[in-house]
Legacy VTK file of the C-alpha trace (Angstrom):
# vtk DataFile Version 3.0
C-alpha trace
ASCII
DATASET POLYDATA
POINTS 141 float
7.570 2.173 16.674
4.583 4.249 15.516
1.049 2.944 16.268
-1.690 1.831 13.853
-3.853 4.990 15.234
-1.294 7.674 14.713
-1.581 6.802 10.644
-5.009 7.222 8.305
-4.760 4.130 6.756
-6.864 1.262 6.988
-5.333 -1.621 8.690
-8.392 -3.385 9.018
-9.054 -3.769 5.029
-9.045 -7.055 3.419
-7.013 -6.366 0.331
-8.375 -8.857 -2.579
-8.416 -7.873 -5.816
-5.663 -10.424 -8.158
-8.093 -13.346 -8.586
-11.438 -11.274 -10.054
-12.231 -10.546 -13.497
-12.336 -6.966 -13.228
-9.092 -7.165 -10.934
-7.931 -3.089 -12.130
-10.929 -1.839 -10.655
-10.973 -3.404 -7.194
-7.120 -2.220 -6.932
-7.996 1.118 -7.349
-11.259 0.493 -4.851
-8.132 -1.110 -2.560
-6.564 2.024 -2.560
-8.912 4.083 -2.146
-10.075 2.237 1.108
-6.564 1.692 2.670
-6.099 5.783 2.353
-9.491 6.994 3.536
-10.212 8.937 -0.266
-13.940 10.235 -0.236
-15.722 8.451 -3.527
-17.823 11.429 -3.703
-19.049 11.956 -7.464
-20.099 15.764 -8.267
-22.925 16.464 -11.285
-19.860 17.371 -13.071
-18.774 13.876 -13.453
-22.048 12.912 -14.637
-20.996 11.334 -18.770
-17.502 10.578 -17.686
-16.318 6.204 -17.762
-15.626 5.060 -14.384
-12.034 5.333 -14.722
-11.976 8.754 -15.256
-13.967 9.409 -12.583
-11.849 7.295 -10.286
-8.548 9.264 -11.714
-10.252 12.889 -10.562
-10.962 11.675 -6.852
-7.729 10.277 -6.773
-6.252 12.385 -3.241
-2.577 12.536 -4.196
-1.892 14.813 -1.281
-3.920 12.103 1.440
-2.216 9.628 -0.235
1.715 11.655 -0.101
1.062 12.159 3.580
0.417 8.923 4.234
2.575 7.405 2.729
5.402 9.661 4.674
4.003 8.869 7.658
4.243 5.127 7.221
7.450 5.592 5.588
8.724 7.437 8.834
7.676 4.231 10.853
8.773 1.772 8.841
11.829 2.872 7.383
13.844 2.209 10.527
13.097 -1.570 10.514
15.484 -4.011 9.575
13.104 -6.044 7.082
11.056 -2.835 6.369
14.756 -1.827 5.139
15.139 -4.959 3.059
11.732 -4.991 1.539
12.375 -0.985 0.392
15.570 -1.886 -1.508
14.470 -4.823 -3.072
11.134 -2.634 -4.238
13.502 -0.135 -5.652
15.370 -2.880 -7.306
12.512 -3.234 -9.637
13.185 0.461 -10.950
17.039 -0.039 -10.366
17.195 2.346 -7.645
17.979 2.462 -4.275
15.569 5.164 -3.242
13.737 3.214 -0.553
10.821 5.828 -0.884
10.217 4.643 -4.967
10.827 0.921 -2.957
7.752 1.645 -0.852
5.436 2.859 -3.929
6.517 -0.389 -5.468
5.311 -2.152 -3.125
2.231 -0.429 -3.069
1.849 -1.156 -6.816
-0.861 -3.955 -8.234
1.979 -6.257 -8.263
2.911 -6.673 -4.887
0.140 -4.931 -2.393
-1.728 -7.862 -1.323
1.696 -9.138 -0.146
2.598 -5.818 1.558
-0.252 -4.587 2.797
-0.632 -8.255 5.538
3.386 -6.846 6.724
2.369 -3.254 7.159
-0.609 -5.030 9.233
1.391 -7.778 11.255
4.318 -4.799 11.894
1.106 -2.084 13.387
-0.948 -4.711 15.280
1.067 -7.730 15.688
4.638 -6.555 16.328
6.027 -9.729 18.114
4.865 -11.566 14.868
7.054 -8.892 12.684
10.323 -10.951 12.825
12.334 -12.941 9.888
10.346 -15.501 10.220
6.965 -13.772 9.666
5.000 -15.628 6.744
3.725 -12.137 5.013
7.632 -10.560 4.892
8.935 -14.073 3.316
5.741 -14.145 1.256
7.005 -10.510 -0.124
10.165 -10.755 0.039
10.006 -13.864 -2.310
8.112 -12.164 -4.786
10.382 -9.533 -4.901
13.579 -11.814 -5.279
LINES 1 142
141 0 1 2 3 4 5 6 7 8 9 10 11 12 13 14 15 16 17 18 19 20 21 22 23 24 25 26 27 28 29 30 31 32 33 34 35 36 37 38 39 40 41 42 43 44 45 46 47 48 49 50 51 52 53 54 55 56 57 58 59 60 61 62 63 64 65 66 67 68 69 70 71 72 73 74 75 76 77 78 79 80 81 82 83 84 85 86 87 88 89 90 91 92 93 94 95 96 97 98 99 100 101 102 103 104 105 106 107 108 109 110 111 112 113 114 115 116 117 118 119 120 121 122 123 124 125 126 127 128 129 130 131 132 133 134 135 136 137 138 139 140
């Protein structure tokens, strides 16, 4: 199993966005805090909505190689597995790599992201009987 410190992403980040008002915004904030993406705006960006601006600091290749790498020590795991094919389910697929976007989606990362944490920093917890993968794993049934 991979450690937490071989991977840039943010384990420590307290995902929280579904209850607020402006819930869109603080998913993409989520995002952009779990994968380490710079929020750097340029005087080109001066004029442009917020949204836009958030859409041209996107870091699709940050976010592709991190996503591999947590793929790579996840996708080994029994209920990693299970969680993968029942996120491709939603797109009737059984690529478990579209099943780990999935659950990286607005839908369903405030459930994943407490696994990915428990599985990293609290692997005796990361068992069948861990509250975040039943949490999930409900959702997604």
């Amino acid at each position: 199993m991979a450690t937490a410190p071989n991977i840039p992403y943010n384990f420590d980040y307290i995902v929280d966005y579904s209850t607020f008002p402006d819930s869109n915004r603080l998913y993409r904030k989520c995002i952009r805090e779990l994968f380490y993406m710079s929020s750097e705006i340029t005087p080109e960006m001066d004029g442009l909505d917020e949204e836009t601006i958030d859409e041209l600091l996107y870091d699709e290749i940050t976010v592709n190689t991190v996503l591999g790498l947590l793929y790579s020590a996840t996708c080994n795991d029994p209920l990693f597995q299970q969680l993968y094919d029942l996120g491709a389910g939603a797109f009737f697929s059984t690529d478990r790599t579209i099943g780990q976007v999935v659950l990286l989606s607005f839908d369903y990362l405030t459930y994943f992201h407490p696994c990915l944490q428990d599985f990293f920093r609290e692997p005796g917890l990361w068992n069948h009987e861990n509250i975040h993968y039943l949490t999930l794993k409900n959702k997604l049934s």
